[in-house]
N, C-alpha and C positions, 0 to 999 in steps of 0.2 A: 285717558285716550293715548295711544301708542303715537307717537311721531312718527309719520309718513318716511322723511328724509331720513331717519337711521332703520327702518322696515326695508328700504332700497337697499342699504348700505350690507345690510344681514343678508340679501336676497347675493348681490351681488357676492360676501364674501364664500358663504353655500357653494355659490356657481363655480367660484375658481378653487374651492376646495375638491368639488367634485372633478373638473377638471384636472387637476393636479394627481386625484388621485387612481382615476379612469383613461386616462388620457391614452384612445386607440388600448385601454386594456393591459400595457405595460406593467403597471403595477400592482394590478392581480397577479398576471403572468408572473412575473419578479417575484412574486410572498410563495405562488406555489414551487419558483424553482427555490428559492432559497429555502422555503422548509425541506425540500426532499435532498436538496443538496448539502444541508446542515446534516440529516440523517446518512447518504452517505462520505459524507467528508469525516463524522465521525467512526463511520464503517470501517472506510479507509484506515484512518489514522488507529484504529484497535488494529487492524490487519497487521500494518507495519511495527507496532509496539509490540506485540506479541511474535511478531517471526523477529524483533531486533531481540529480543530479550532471549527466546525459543534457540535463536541459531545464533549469536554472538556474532560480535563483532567480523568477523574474516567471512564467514558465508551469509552476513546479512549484507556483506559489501560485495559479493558476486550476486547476489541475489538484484540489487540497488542495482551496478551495474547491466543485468539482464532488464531491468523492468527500465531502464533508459531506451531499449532497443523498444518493449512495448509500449511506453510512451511515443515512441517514432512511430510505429505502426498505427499507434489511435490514433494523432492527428493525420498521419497518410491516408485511412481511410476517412479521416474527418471532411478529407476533400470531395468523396461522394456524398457525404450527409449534408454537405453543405449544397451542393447540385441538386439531388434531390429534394431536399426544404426548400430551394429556389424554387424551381418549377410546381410540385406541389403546390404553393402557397398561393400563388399563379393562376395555376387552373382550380384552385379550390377559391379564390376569390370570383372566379368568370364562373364557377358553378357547372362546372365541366368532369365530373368523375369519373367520368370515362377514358376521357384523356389519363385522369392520376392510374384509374386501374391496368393502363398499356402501359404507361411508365413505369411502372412498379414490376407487370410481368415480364419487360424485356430485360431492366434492370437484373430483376434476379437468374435471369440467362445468361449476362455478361458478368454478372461478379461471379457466378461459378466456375467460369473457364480461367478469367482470369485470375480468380483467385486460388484455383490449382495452379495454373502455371507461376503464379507468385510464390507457391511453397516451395515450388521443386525448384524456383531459381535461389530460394533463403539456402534449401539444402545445400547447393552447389556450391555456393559462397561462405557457409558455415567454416569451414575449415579457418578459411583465412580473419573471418569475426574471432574463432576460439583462440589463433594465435594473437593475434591486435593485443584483445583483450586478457589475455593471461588463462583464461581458463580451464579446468581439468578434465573437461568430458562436453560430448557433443548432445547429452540428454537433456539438459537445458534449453539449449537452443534450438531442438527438434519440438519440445513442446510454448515454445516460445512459437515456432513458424505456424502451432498449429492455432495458438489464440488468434493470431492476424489472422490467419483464414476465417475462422467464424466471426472473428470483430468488422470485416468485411460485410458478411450479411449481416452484421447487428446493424451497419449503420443505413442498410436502407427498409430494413423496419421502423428505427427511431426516426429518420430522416423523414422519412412520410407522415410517420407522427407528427412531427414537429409541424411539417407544414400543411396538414393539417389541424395543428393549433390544437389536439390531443395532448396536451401538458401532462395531467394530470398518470394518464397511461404510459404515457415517453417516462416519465420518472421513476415510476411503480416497477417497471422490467428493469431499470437501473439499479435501482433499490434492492431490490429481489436480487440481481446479479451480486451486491456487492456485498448482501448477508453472507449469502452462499459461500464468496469468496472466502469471507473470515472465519464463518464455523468448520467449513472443510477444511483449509488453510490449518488452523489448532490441530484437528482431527490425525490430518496426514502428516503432519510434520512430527505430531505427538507419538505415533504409535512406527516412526522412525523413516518417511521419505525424505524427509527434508528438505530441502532447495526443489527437488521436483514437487515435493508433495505442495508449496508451495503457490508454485508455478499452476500446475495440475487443478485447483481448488479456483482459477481463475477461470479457466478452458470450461470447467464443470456450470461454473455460472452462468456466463454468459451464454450457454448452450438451453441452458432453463431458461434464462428473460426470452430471447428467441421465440420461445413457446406463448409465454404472456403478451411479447409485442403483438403478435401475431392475432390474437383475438378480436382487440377493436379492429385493426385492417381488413378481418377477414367477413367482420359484420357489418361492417361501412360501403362494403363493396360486393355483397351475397348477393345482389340483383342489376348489378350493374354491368353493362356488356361492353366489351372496350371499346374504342373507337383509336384507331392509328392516327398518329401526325408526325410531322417534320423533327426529327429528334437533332437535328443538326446544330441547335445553339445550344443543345443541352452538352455537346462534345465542346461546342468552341466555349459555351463558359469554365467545362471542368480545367482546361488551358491554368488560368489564371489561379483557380481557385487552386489547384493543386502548386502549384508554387509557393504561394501564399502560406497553405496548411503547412508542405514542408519546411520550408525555412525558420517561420516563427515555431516549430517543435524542436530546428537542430539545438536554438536559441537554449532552451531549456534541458536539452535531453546529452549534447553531446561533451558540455560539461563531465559529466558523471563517466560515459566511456573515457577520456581521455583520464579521467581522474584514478581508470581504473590501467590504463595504460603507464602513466607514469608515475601511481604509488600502489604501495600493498596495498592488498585485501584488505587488512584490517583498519589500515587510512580510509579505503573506499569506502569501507561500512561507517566509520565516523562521518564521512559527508555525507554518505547515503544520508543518514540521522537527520541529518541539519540540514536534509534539504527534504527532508518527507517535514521536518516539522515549519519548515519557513512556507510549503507547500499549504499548511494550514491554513495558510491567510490567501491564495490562490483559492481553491477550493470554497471558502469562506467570502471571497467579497467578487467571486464570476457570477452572481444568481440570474444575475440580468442577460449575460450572454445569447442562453437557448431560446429563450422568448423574443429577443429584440432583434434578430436576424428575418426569421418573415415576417414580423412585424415590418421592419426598413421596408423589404420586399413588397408589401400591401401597399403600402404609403407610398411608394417610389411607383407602383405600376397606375396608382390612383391621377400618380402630379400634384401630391402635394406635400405637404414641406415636413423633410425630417429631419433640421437641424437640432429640433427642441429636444425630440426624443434621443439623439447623441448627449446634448448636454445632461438631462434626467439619468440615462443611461451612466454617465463618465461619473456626474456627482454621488451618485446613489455607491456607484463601484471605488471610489475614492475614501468616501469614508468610511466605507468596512473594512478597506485596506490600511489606512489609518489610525484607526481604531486598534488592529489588531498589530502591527508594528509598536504601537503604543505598550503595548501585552508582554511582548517578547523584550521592551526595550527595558522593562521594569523587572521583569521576574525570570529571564532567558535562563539560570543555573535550575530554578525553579522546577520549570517547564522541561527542560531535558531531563533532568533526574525523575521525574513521575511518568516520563514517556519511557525512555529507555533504561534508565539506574543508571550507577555511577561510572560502570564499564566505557560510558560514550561521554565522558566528562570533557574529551578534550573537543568536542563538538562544539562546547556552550559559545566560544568567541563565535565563531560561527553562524547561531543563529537569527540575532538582528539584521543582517547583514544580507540573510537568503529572503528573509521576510521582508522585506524593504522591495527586494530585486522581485519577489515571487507577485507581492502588489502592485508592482509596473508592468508585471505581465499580465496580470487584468488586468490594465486598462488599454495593455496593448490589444487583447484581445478584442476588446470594446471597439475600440477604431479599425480592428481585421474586418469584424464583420460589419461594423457598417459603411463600412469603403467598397467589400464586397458585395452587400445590398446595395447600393445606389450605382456600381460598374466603376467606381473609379481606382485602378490598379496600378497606379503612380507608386505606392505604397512597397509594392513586391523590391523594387531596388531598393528600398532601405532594408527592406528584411536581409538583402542577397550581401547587402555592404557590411550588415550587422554581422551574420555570422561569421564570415570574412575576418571581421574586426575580434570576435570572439576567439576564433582556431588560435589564430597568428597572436593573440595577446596571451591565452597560455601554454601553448607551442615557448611563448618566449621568458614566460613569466610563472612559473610552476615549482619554484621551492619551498612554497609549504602552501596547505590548504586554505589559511584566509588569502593568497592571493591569487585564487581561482575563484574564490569565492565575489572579488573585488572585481573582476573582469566579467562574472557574469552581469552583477550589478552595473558596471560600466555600459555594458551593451543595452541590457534593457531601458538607461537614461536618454543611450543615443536614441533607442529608435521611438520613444515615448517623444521627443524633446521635437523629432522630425515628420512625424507623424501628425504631432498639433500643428506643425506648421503647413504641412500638405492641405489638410484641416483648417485653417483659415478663416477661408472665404465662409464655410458655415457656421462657426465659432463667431462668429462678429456678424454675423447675419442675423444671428439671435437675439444677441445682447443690441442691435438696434433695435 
């Protein structure tokens, strides 16, 4: 005969297993960004190995350099993906589609205007980016303004996805974009464009996911008539959010121009290297990011408590970032020589170093967006002090590349270290 009091104890431990592992959905969400984001982090990372190897050293560092400008552009438009997954998540919680489907069509009225007038203001300013940065020709940069343009409407396809909790299809247009990117990428650069062709194999992609986003949106909302409302908080929330996105991308991005500013080419492309491969462990421990923003969202507009899902969140992101600085800290000559060959050898000091700094920006991330689910934007001055802290330390400290490398790491500790602390009162809410 079974014992009653250990049948309790098994019921009980069930309960908080399922809990633990269900919890608001999190950790489904989590398994499927992390498989699609294992696929393209891997995408990614052939991309980069094959145009480092493809274009050597001196144009894989203009290259690096450029794709620092398109890193600034994805999180600037990440500010409206992040607006849009807000509201969405919103009205698809009140069971309101109508509202999402006004949102969606006015939205793509205003990112077309302004995002022609954002090309032709990149154009204008072109000149003075090709001098900063050292480089030979304005073809790069012309097809650099034209990925921003469509990465603009990528993000309110995805952005609706997201808040609509379409995981699975938000991934899949990603995915498909970042194939694209690396068989075209070989393709063009093989048969002799180079730095454009590139570039170009990017613009190509993300013009195809567009097409796949578009399907579930377009059959979620086939019978559904709009209905107008008040779009006023959706302007005063982009305020914040847009600050926010910029700052924590100057964090990571503008490294790389200054690096291209004050050494060769072929220096730039050794960092490029060591910071596509420390970027590894970015890519590899964000899985949680995309799902746990309307998730906060849901839970915040419910009233009830999301400190647990931060700390789930921070832990889960901690030790993938962990894990894989553990990686780099063991076999870094390793790992660069099978990535790039021995051409980028003088990278290797370098890579622990970016991996370390690339894992505090998960979890920077982590605390972005759930500061920005719950409204509390205390956060934006440390970003604004951070970068601040970033210019002026290699502005002053730039005689060889592990000491830019040190200052990026510098910054990510401030604002990781100020962040917990903003962080607090929920951090200790939990653990009572």
């Amino acid at each position: 005969m079974k014992n009653p009091s250990k049948k309790i104890q098994q019921n009980k431990a069930n309960k908080k297993i399922k809990t633990i592992m269900h919890d608001e959905g999190i950790f489904r969400a989590g398994i499927i960004f992390l498989i699609f984001s294992g696929f393209t982090s891997i995408l990614n990372y052939l991309y980069h190995l094959f145009m480092g190897r493809m274009l050597g050293p001196e144009e894989y560092g203009i290259l690096g350099s450029l794709f620092a400008i398109i890193y600034l552009v994805d999180f600037s438009t990440g500010t409206f993906n992040l607006v849009i997954s807000k509201h969405v998540a919103e009205f698809h919680g009140k069971k309101q589609k109508e509202k999402i489907k006004s949102l969606f069509s006015k939205a793509f009225k205003v990112i077309m205007v302004y995002g022609l007038a954002g090309f032709l203001m990149f154009l204008a300013i072109s000149p003075l980016i090709k001098n900063f940065m050292n480089l030979q020709s304005y073809s790069g940069l012309i097809i650099v303004g034209l990925i921003a343009c469509f990465s603009f409407i990528s993000v309110l396809f995805t952005g609706t996805l997201n808040g609509l909790q379409k995981f699975v299809w938000q991934n899949s247009s990603s995915t498909v974009s970042k194939a694209l990117k690396f068989t075209l990428a070989i393709i063009l650069v093989f048969i002799g464009f180079s730095i454009n062709g590139a570039l170009t194999a990017i613009l190509i992609g993300i013009i195809i996911s567009l097409f796949i986003a578009y399907i579930p949106i377009k059959k979620e909302f086939k019978d559904v008539k709009p209905k107008d409302f008040n779009a006023k908080s959706i302007y005063l929330y982009a305020i914040p959010v847009f600050f926010a996105t910029m700052f924590s991308v100057l964090v990571i991005t503008f490294d790389q121009i200054l690096v291209k500013h004050y050494f060769s080419s072929a220096d730039a492309g050794i960092y490029a290297a060591a910071g596509m491969i420390g970027k590894m462990i970015w890519f590899g421990s964000s899985a949680l990011v995309g799902p746990l923003f309307p998730k906060i969202v849901n839970l915040k507009s419910k009233g009830k408590d999301t400190s647990k899902m931060l700390i789930k969140a921070l832990a889960y992101t901690a030790t993938l970032a962990t894990l894989g600085s553990i990686v780099f800290a063991i076999a870094p000559t390793f790992i660069m020589n099978i990535s790039y060959g021995s051409q980028y050898s003088a990278a290797v000091p370098l890579v622990l170093m970016f991996g370390i700094a690339m894992g505090l920006f998960s979890l920077i991330q982590v605390l972005m967006v759930y500061n920005l689910g719950i409204g509390n934007y205390k956060f934006i001055y440390v970003f604004a002090a951070a970068v601040i802290l970033e210019i002026i330390g290699i502005v002053m400290f730039h005689s060889n590349l592990q000491e830019v490398v040190k200052i990026l790491l510098i910054t990510n500790i401030f604002i990781v270290i100020n962040m917990l602390i903003l962080n607090r009162d929920d951090l200790l809410n939990h653990i009572k």
